[in-house]
Each structure stands twice: as C-alpha cells, then as structure tokens.
C-alpha positions in Angstrom: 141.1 135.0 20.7 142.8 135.9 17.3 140.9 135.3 14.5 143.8 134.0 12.5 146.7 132.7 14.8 149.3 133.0 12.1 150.4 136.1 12.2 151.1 136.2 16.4 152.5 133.0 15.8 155.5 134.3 13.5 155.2 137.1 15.5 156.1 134.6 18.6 158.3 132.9 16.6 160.5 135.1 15.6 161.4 136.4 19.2 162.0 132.8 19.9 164.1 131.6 17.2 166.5 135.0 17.5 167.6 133.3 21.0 170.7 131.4 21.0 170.3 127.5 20.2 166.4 128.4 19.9 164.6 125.3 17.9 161.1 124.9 17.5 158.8 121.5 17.2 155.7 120.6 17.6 154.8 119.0 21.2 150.9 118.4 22.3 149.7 119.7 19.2 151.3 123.0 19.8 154.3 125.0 18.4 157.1 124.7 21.2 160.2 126.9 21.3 163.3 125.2 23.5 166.8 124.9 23.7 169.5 121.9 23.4 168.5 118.8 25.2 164.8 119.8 25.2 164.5 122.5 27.5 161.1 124.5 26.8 161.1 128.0 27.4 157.7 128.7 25.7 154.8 127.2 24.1 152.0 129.2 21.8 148.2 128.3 22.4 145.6 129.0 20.6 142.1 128.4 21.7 143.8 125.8 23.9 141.2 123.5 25.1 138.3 125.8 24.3 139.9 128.6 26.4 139.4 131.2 23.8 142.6 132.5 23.8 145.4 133.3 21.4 149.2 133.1 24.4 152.2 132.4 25.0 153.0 130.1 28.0 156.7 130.9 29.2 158.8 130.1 32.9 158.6 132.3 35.7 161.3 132.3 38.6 157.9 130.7 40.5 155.1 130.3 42.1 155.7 134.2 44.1 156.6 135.5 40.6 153.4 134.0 38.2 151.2 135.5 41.6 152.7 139.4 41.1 152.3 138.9 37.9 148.6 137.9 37.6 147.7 140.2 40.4 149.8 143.2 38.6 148.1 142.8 35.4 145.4 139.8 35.5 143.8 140.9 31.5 147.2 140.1 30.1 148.9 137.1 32.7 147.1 134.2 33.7 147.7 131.0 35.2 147.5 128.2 32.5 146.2 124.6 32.6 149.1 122.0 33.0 152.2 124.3 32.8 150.7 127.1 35.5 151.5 124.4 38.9 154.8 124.4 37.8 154.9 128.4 37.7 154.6 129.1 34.3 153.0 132.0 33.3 150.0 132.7 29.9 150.2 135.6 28.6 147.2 137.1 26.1 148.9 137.6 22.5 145.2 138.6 21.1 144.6 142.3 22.9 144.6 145.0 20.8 146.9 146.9 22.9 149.8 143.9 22.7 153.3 145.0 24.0 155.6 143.1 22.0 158.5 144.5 23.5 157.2 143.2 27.0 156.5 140.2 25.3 159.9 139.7 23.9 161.3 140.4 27.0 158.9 137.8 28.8 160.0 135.1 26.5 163.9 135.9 26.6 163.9 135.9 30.5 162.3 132.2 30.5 165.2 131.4 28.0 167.2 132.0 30.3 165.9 130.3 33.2 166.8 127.4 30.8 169.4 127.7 28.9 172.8 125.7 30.3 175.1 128.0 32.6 178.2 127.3 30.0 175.7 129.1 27.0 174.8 132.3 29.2 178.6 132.5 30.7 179.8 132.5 27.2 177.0 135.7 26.3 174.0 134.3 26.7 171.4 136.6 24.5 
C-alpha cells in the first residue's frame, strides 16, 4: 500500500482523463473514471476494505482474460471484491517496479470496451 495515495492517484488520473469524453466523480467512496452515460472504465482503491492495497480496478474482455492475467503475473493482477465476478481486473499501483506504460495501456483498453461504437469509429483514442 502507498503511503500517500495522492500522487498514484494523479498519476491514475491523468491517463484517464487524457481519454476521450473521460470524466471523473466520486462513486462508493472512490475516485471513478467513465465515459458519457456513466460507463466505468476504472475505479482507484486505496486500502479498499482493509485490503492493503493502493490499484486500479479496470474491464477485462472476461472471465478467460482476468484468469491469464492473474495467472501470468499474480503480484501485480488480482481478482477484486465486487467488480472481479463481473471480470474486472486489480492491478497493484504501490510496487516499486510500477509500469506505467502497461498501466496506461490497461486502462485505455477498458475505455474502450466502453466507450459507444459511434466515439471509437469516429478515432476512438
């Protein structure tokens, strides 16, 4: 866990916003990134529930994806409370050795398994 959250969190927040249409509120006590009509594409956690962990929850194509993805690297991905039946994905944010390109690139592909088909014909990202 991340002794101060803040700085992941712009960290996280920044990749989000930069995505087309990207808005940000606060839902279940957390920041949440979506897109028009609500759409989440990823949530930041911190200590979430006593977990001791600073993430970032994005989508996953689905169940077969968040599986090769825990399995392929299970001290970054894991399978979060809530969100993880539905085949979202947690990845660590408070690792010393934190790929924020990979992250970016996490978060931008969940954007897109949300965002309306008319926004990614017309560019997308």
């Amino acid at each position: 866990m991340s002794p101060d959250p803040e700085p992941v969190l712009a960290k996280v927040r920044a990749l989000c916003l930069a995505l087309p249409r990207a808005a940000e509120k606060i839902s279940h006590g957390a920041p949440t990134f979506f897109i028009e009509k609500g759409k989440v594409f990823a949530y930041f956690t911190h200590n979430h529930h006593s977990d001791g962990r600073t993430a970032v929850q994005v989508k996953t194509s689905g169940r077969e994806e968040q599986a090769m993805l825990v399995e392929m690297d299970p001290a970054l991905y894991f399978v979060p409370p809530y969100t993880g039946p539905s085949g979202w994905i947690g990845m660590r944010l408070d690792r010393d050795d934190t790929d924020w390109d990979h992250v970016g690139d996490r978060i931008a592909s969940s954007w897109e398994l949300v965002a309306p088909r008319k926004l990614l014909e017309a560019g997308g990202r």
